[in-house]
C-alpha positions as CSV (number, residue, x, y, z in Angstrom):
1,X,-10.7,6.0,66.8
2,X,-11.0,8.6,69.2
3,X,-8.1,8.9,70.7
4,X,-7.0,10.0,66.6
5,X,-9.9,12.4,66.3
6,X,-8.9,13.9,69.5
7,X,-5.3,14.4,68.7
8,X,-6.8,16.0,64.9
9,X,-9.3,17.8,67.2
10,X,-6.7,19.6,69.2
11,X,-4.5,20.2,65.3
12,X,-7.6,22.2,64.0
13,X,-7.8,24.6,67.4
14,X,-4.4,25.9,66.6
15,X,-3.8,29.5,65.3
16,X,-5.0,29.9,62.0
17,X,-1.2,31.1,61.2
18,X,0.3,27.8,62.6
19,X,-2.9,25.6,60.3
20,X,-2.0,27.5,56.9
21,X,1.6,26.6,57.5
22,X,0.4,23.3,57.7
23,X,2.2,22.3,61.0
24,X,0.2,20.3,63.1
25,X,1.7,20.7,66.7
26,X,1.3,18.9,69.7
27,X,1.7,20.1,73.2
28,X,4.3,18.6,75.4
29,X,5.3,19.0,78.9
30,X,8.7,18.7,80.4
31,X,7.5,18.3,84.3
32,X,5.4,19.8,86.8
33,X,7.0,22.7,87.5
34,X,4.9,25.8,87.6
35,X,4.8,27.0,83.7
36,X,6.8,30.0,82.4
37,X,6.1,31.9,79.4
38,X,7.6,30.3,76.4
39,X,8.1,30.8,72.5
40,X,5.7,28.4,70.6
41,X,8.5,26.5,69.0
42,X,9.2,25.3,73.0
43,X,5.9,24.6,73.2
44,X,5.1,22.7,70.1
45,X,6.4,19.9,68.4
46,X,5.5,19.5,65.3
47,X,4.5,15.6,63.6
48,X,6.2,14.6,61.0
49,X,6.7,11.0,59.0
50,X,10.2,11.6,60.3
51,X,11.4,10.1,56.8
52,X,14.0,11.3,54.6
53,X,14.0,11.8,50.6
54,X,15.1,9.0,49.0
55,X,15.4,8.5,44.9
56,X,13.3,5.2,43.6
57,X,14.5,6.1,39.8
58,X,11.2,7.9,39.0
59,X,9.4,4.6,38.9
60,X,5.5,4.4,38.5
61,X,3.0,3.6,41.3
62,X,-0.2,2.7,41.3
63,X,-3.3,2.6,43.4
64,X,-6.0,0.0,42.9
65,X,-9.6,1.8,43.6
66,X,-12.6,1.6,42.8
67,X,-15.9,4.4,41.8
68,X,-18.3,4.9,44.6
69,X,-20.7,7.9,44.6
70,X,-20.9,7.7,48.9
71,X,-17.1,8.8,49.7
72,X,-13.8,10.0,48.7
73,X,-10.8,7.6,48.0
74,X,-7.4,8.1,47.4
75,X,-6.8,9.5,43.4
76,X,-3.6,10.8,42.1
77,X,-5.1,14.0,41.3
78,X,-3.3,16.2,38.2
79,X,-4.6,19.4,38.6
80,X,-5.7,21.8,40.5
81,X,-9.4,23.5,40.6
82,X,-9.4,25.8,43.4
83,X,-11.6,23.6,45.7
84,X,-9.5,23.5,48.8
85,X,-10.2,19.9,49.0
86,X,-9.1,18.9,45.7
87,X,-5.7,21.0,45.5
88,X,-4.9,19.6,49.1
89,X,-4.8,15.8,47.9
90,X,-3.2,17.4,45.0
91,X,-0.5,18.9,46.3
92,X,-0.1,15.6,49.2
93,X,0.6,13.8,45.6
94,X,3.0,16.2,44.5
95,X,5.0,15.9,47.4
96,X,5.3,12.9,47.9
97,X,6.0,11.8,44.0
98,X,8.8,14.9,44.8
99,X,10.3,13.3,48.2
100,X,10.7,9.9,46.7
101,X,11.0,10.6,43.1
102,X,8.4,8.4,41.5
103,X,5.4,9.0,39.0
104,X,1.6,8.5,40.6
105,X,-0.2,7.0,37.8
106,X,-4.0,7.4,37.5
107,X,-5.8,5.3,39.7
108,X,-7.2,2.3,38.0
109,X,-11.2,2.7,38.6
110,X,-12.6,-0.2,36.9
111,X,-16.3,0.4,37.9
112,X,-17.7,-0.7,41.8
113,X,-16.1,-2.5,44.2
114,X,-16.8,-6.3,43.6
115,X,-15.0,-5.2,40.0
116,X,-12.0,-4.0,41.5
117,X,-11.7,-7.2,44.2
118,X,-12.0,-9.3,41.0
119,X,-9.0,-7.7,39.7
120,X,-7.1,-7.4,42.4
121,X,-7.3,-11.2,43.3
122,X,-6.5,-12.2,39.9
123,X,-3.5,-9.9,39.9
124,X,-2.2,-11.2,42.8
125,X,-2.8,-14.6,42.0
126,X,-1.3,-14.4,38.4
127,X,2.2,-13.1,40.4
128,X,1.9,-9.7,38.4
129,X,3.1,-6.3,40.1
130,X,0.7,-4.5,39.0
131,X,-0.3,-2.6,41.7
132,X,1.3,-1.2,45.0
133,X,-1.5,-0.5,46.8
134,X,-4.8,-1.2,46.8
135,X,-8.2,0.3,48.6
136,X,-10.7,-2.7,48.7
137,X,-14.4,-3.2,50.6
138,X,-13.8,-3.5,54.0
139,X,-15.9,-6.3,55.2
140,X,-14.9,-8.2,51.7
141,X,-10.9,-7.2,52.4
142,X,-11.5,-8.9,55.9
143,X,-12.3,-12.1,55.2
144,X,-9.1,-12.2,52.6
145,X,-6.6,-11.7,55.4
146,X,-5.4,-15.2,56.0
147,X,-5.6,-15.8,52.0
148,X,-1.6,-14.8,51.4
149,X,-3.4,-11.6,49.7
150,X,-1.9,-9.0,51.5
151,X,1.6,-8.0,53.2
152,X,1.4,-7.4,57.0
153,X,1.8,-3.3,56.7
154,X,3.0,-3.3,60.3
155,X,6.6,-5.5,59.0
156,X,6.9,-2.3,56.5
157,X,10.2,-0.9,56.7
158,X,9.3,3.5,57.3
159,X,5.8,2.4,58.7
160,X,5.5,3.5,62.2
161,X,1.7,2.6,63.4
162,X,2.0,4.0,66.5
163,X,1.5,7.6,65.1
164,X,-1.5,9.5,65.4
165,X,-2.5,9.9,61.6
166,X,-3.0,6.1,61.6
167,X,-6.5,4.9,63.5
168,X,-4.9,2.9,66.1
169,X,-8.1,1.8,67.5
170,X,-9.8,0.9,64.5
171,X,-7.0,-1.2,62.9
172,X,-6.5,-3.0,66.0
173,X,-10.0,-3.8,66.6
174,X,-10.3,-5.0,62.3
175,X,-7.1,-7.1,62.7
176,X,-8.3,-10.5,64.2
177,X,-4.3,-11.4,64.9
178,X,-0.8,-9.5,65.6
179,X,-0.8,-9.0,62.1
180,X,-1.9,-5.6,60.3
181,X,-3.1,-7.0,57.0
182,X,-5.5,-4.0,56.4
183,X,-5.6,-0.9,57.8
184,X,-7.1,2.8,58.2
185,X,-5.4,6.0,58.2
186,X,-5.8,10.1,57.7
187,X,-4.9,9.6,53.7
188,X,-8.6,7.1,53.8
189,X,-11.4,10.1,54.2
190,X,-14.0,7.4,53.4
191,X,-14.2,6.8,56.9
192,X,-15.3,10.0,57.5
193,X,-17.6,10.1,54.9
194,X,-19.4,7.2,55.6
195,X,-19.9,8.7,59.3
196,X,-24.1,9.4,59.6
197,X,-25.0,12.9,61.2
198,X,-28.8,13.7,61.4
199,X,-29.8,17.1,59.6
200,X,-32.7,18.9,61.0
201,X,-34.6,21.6,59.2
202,X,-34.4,24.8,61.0
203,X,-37.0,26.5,58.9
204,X,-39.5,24.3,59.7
205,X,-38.4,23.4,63.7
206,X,-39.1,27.6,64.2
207,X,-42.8,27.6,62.3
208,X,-43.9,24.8,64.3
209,X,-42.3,26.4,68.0
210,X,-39.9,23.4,68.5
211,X,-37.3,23.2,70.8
212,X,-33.9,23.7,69.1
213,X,-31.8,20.0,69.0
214,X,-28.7,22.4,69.2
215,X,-29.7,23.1,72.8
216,X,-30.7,19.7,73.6
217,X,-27.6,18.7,72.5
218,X,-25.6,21.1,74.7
219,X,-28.1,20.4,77.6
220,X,-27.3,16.0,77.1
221,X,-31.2,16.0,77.0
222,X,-31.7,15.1,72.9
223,X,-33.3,11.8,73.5
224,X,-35.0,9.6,70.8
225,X,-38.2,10.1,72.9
226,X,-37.5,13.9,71.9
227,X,-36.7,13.3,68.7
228,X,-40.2,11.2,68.2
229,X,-42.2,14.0,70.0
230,X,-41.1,16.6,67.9
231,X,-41.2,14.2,64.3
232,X,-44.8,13.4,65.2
233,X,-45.6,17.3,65.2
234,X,-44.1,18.0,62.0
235,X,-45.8,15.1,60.3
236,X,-48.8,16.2,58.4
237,X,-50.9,14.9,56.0
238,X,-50.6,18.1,53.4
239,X,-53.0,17.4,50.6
240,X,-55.7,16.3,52.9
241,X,-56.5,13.2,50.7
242,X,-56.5,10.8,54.1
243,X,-53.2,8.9,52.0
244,X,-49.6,9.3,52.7
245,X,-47.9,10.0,49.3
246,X,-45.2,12.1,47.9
247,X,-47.0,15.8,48.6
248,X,-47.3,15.1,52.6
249,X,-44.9,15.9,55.5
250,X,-42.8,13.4,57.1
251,X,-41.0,13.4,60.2
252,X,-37.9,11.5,59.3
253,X,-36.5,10.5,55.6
254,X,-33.6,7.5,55.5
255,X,-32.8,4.4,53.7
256,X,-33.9,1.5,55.2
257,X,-30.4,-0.5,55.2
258,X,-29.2,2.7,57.7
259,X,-31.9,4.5,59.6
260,X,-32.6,2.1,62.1
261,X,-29.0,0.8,63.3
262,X,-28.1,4.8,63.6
263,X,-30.2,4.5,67.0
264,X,-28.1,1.3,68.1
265,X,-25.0,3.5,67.8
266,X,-26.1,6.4,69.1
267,X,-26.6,4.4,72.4
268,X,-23.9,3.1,72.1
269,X,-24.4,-0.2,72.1
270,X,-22.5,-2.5,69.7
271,X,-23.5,-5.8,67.9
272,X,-20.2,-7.2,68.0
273,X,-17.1,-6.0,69.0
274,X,-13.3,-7.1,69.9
275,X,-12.8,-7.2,74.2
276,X,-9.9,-5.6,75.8
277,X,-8.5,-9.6,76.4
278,X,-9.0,-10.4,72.6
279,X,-11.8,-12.1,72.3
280,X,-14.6,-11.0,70.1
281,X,-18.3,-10.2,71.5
282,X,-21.3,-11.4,69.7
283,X,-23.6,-9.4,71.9
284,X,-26.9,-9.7,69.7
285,X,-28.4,-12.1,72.1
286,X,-26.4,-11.2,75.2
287,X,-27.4,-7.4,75.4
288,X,-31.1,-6.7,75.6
289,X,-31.0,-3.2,74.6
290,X,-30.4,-4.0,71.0
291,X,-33.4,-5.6,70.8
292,X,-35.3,-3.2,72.9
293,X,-34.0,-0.6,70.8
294,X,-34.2,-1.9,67.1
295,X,-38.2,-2.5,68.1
296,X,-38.8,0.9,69.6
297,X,-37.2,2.6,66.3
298,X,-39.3,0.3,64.1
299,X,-42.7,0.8,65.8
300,X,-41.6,4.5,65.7
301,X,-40.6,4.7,62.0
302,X,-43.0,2.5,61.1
303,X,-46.3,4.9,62.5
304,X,-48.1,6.3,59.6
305,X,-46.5,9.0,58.3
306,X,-43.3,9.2,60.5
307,X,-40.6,7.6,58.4
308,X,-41.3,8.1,54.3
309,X,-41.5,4.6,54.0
310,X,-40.3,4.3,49.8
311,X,-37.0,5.6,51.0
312,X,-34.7,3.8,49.0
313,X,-31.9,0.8,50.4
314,X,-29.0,2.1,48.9
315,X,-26.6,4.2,50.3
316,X,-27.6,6.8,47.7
317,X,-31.2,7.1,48.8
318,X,-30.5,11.0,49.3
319,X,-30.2,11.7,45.3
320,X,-33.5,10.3,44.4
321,X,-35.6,11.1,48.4
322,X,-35.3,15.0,48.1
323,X,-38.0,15.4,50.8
324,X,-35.9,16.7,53.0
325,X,-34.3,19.4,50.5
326,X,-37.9,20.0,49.4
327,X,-39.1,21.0,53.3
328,X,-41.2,17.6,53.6
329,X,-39.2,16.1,56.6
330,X,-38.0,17.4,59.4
331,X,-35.3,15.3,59.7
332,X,-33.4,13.2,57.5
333,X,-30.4,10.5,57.7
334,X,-27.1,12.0,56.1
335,X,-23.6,11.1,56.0
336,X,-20.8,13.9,56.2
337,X,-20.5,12.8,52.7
338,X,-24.0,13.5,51.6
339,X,-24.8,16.3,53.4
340,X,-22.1,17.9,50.4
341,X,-25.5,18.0,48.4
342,X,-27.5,19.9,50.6
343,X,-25.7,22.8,49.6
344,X,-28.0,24.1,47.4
345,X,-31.0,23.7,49.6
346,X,-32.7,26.8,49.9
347,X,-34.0,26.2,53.7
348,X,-31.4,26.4,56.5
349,X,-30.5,23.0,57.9
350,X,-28.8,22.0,61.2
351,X,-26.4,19.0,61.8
352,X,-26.8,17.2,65.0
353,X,-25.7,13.6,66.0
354,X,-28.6,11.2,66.3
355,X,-29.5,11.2,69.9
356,X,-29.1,9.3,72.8
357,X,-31.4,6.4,73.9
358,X,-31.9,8.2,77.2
359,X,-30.7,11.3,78.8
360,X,-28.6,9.3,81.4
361,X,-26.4,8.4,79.0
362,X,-22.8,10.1,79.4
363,X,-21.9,10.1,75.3
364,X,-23.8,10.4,72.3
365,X,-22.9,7.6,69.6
366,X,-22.0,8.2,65.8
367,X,-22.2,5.4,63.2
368,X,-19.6,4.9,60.6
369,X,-21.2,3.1,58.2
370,X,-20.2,-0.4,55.8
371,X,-18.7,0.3,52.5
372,X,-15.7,2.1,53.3
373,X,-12.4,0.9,51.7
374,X,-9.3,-0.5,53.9
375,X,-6.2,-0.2,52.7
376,X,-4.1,-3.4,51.9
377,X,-1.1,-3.9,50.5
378,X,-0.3,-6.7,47.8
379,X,2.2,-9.5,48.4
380,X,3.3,-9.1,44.7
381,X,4.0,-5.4,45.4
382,X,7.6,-4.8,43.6
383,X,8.9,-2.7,46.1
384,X,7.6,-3.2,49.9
385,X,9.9,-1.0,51.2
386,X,9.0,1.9,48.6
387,X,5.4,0.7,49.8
388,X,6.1,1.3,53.2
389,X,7.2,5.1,52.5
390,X,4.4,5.9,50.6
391,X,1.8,5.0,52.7
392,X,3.5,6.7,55.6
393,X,4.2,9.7,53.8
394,X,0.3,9.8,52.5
395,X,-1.0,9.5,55.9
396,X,1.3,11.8,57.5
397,X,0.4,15.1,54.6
398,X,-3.7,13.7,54.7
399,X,-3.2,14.5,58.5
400,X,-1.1,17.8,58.1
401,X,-3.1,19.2,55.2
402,X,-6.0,17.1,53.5
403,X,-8.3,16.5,56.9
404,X,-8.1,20.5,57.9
405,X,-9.2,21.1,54.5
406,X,-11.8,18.7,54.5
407,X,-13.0,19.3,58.0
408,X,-12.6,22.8,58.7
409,X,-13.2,24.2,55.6
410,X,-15.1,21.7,53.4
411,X,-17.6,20.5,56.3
412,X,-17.2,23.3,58.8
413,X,-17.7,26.4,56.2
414,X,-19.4,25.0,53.3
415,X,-21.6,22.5,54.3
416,X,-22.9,24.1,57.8
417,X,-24.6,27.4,57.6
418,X,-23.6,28.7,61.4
419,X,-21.4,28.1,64.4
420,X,-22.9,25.9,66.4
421,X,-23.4,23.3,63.4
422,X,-19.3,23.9,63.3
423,X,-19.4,22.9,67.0
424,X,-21.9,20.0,66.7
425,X,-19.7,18.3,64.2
426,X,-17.1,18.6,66.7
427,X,-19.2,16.7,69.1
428,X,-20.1,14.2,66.0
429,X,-16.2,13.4,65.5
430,X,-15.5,12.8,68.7
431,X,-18.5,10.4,69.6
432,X,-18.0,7.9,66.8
433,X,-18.7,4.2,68.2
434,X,-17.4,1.9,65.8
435,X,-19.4,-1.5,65.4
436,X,-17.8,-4.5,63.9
437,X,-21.4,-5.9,63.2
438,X,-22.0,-3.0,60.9
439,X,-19.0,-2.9,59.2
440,X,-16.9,-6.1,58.4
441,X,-19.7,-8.4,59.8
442,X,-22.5,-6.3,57.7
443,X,-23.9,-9.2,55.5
444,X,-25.0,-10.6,58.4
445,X,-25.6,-8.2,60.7
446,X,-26.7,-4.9,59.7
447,X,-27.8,-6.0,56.4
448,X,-28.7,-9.8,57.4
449,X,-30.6,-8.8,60.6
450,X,-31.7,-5.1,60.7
451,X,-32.2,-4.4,57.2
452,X,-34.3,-7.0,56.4
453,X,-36.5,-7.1,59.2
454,X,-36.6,-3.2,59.2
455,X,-37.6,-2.9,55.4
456,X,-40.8,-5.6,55.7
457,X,-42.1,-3.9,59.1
458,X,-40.9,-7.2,60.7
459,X,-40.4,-8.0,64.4
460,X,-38.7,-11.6,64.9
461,X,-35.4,-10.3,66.2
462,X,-34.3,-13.3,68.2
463,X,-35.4,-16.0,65.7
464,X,-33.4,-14.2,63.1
465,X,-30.0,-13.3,65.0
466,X,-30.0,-16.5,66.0
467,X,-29.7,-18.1,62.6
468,X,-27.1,-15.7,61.3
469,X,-25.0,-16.5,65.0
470,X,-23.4,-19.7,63.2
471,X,-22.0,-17.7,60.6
472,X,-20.7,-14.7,62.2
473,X,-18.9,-17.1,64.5
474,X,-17.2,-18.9,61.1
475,X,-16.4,-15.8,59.8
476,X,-14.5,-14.8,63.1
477,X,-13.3,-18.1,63.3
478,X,-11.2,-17.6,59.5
479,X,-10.5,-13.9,60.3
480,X,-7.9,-15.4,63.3
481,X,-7.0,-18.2,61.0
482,X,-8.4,-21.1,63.0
């Protein structure tokens, strides 16, 4: 995905004139010629869907979804409320219910995702057209690929996947063969939201004379060895009562199904991932870091009064853990979508990526966690080709208009509270590693392995990986269809 977040990276730096417009150029170059001085339509071209209007008779269209409280998803929003967030997807409707005359119904949210799969299967399988698109779990969406569920989105008359507001990367490394059965794009902010950043609490960094992770981070020295020298000073036992409870200071709040693997990534080390030649990488016993790694976190976290050990296993640990809003961690594990609630927190926070595993590393490493939803679209869809448009259309305006908004404005000015969190999320976005073994193969990796090993203080790595190997390999076996 970075080769998209680059391209988005380099939309955002534009003049603020050219962003308001909504025109996301690109520069080209002619030849090698020394440069003259040139009007900015010679310099930039600007991305389009390059589709025309056409008239589908005002018919209806609707999105299967599903409620999540951890990330946005695609709504047909009907009004407008002023948050620059909200009237961007609105007016990305709007548009394109204008360009191919048709009516977005509401979204059909039948309560969490395993709901919505249940109804999307039996839709499909009763031959109904009820839906045109649908937004399913990722990892639960990837094993239904060879199940006749879905249309290849790649055979889509209007789709063109070789444009920069669909992750190339991604749906290339998801997609087990030449088919694009489910896919990620600029209209799916989940993905972002379900990227983890680490939040430090500057207030409480300056009273104790730490070092500031926004320098580290500029220097390439934030290290987890840093990160557990300066937890271990802000840890405190603030009741004196010799107990750790819920009045002390902790060095790190997170839940437990997340914390940990956040170190793999930022080292850049993956569990499992697809090869340049096509094959697919089970590196949990190959690669000794992972190992080395996940044991150093856990004897870290697990040191009495480091991580706040009741931190709950749900994605949503951060609405019912308010230590770090409450100045009783100096760090905490947050996701860009969580960190939305930190607004209101009266101490100033910083937002840094979680660092690397050792200062010789060239990158730092950002985890995109499981639960997102891919995008699929229904073999029973009435109209493929009206499909087709659509979703081009939707992730052509999300990359025009709805990502600036939600990036520069919704993260970048109302979440971070100075410039250099602006420019650590830059650094955040463009350092994402994406792990297969923590996203479609998360029952059995991140979940199946880390998780469980992580929440009981438990250290038999190899004996566990080992038993789930069988299954990860069946489950990449069906994903090519063998």
């Amino acid at each position: 995905m970075k080769k998209e977040l680059a391209l988005f990276l380099a939309m955002l730096m534009l003049t603020p004139a050219a962003v308001s417009c909504g025109n996301a150029a690109v520069e080209t170059t002619a030849d090698t010629a020394p440069a003259e001085e040139t009007s900015p339509a010679e310099t930039e071209t600007e991305l389009t869907d390059d589709l025309s209007p056409m008239d589908f008779g005002g018919v209806g269209f609707l999105v299967l979804s599903s409620s999540t409280g951890t990330q946005h998803t695609i709504t047909a929003i009907n009004e407008q409320t002023g948050d620059i967030l909200n009237d961007a997807m609105y007016d990305r409707t709007q548009t394109v219910a204008e360009k191919y005359n048709i009516d977005f119904l509401d979204d059909h949210v039948p309560g969490d995702a395993w709901v919505s799969l249940d109804i999307f299967t039996n839709s499909v399988l009763a031959g109904d057209q009820a839906y045109d698109l649908a937004m399913l779990l990722e990892r639960r969406a990837f094993v239904m690929t060879n199940e006749g569920y879905f249309t290849d989105i790649g055979s889509l008359e209007h789709v063109n996947l070789s444009k920069p507001y669909w992750f190339q990367d991604v749906n290339k490394t998801i997609n087990f063969t030449d088919a694009t059965y489910i896919s990620y794009g600029s209209a799916q902010i989940g993905m972002y939201d379900m990227t983890h950043v680490l939040c430090f609490n500057q207030n409480m960094a300056a009273d104790l004379g730490l070092e500031s992770p926004y320098d580290l981070v500029l220097e390439g020295t934030w290290t987890l060895d840093k990160l557990q020298e300066m937890g271990q000073t802000a840890m405190r036992d603030a009741n004196g009562d010799g107990e750790w409870g819920t009045d002390d200071i902790y060095a790190i709040v997170g839940g437990r199904n997340a914390l940990p693997v956040n170190f793999l990534a930022s080292a850049r080390v993956r569990t499992i991932e697809m090869m340049e030649d096509g094959s697919v990488n089970i590196a949990l016993l190959n690669n000794p870091l992972i190992e080395e790694i996940f044991t150093k976190v856990s004897d870290m976290c697990w040191e009495t009064g480091f991580w706040y050990t009741k931190s709950e296993s749900s994605n949503t640990y951060w609405l019912k853990d308010t230590y770090f809003q409450d100045d009783q961690a100096l760090f905490a594990d947050q996701t860009f979508y969580s960190i939305i609630s930190l607004r209101d927190m009266v101490s100033d926070f910083g937002i840094v990526p979680f660092p690397k595993y050792t200062a010789d590393q060239e990158q730092y490493g950002v985890m995109v966690e499981a639960g997102t939803r891919a995008m699929v679209v229904p073999t029973t869809a009435k109209d493929p080709k009206l499909c087709g448009a659509v979703l081009e259309t939707l992730h052509w305006l999300s990359w025009r208009d709805v990502m600036p908004a939600y990036y520069e404005v919704t993260l970048k000015q109302k979440v971070s509270r100075d410039s250099i969190s602006a420019q650590m999320l830059d650094i955040i976005m463009d350092s994402i590693c994406y792990d297969l073994g923590m996203t479609m193969f998360n029952d059995n990796v991140k979940d199946g392995i880390f998780t469980e090993l992580f929440k009981g203080n438990k250290r038999e790595y190899v004996s566990t990986a080992t038993k789930k190997i069988p299954a990860i390999e069946a489950a990449i076996a069906d994903a090519r269809g063998e």
